[in-house]
Structures are given as structure tokens and as C-alpha cells.
C-alpha positions, -999 to 999 in steps of 0.1 A, spaced: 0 0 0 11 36 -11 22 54 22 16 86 3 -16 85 -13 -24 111 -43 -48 137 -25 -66 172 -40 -43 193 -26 -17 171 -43 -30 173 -78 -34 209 -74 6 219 -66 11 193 -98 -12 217 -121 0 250 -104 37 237 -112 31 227 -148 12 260 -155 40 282 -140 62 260 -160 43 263 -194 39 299 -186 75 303 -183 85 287 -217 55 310 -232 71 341 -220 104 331 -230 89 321 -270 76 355 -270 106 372 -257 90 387 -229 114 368 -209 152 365 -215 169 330 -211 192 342 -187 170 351 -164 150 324 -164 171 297 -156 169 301 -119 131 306 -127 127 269 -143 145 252 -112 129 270 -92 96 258 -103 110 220 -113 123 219 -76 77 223 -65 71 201 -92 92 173 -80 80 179 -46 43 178 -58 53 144 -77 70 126 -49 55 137 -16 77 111 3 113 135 -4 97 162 17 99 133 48 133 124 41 149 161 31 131 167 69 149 138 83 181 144 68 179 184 82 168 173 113 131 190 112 103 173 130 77 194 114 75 183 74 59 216 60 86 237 79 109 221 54 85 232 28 93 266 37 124 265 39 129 256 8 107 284 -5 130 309 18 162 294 2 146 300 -35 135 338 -22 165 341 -12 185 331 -43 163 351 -66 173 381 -46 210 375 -49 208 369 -84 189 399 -94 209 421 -70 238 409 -90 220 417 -121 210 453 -110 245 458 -103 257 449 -136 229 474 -154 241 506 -128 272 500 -144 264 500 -178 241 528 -173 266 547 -159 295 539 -191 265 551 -209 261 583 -196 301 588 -196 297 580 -230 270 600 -244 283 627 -226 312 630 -243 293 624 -277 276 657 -272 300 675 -261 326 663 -296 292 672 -312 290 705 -295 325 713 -303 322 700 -341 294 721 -346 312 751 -334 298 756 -300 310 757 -264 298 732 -238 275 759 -224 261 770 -256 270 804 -266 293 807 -298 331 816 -302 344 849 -305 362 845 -330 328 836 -354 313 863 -337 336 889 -354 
């Protein structure tokens, strides 16, 4: 006999999983989401689905942490995922201030080559010697 029979609430995390899964690979077809950043996404959700499939590896991962109450493993867990989706998308926010900021540099010193090019001064007013 099953230990672990297949109950409602069961069936339900398996459908919520595969949704946010297909929903996932949608947004990344219509480019709505890049690759990159969705690879941390897809384990994230293949780590529920496997937990929705095999209920029994939430009662050993408990075991093998050494927590007596099976759902606080659950949660830990989710904590763990929250926790690595804000590390990696510090790290990616850290990487786009920094190109922002080459950015700026650079068009900065675009318009001010253009400025000069076309004659001007940085603050706007012409030369003197055009002006005579």
C-alpha cells in the first residue's frame, strides 16, 4: 500500500507547477522573458514540481535536516529559492548601474565632440572668433 496516497491538494501543486512551467517557456517564445534570467526561474519551479510528484522526499529532506515538522521544510525551501532570486537579481541590478553609468560617460562625451564639431562651447553660446 502507497504510504503517500495522491490527495486534492496534491493534484493541485502538480497543475499550479506545470502552468508556471508552461507559462514560463511561453514568455520566453515571446521574448517577454530572457533566457538568462529564467534559468533560476525553471529550477525553481522544477524543484515544486518534484516535490508535488514525490511527496515522500519532503519526509526524508526533513529527516536528513533534522526538522520534526515536514511543511517547515517546505518553507524552507521556498525561503532558500526567495533568497536566491534576490542575490541573483541584486547581482543583475549591479551589472545594469554599471552600464548605465559607461552610458552616460559616453554620451556625454558624444555631445560634447558634437557640441564642439558644430562650433559651440559646452554651455552653448558661440566663439568669438565667429562672432567677429
Amino acid at each position: 500500500m502507497n504510504p503517500y496516497p495522491v490527495t486534492t491538494i496534491q493534484i493541485l501543486a502538480i497543475v499550479v507547477s506545470f502552468l508556471l512551467l508552461l507559462g514560463l517557456f511561453l514568455l520566453i517564445r515571446k521574448k517577454k522573458l530572457r533566457e538568462e534570467y529564467s534559468l533560476l526561474w525553471i529550477a525553481i519551479f522544477s524543484v515544486f514540481l518534484f516535490f508535488s510528484l514525490f511527496r515522500g522526499s519532503i519526509d526524508y529532506l526533513s529527516r536528513w535536516l533534522g526538522i520534526h515538522y515536514q511543511p517547515a521544510a517546505l518553507f524552507l525551501i521556498l525561503i532558500a529559492c526567495l533568497f536566491l532570486l534576490s542575490f541573483h537579481f541584486s547581482i543583475i541590478i549591479s551589472e545594469l548601474k554599471t552600464k548605465i553609468n559607461k552610458l552616460v560617460t559616453t554620451v556625454a562625451l558624444l555631445e560634447e565632440k558634437l557640441e564642439h564639431a558644430a562650433g559651440n562651447t559646452p554651455s552653448g553660446e558661440k566663439k568669438k572668433s565667429e562672432e567677429s
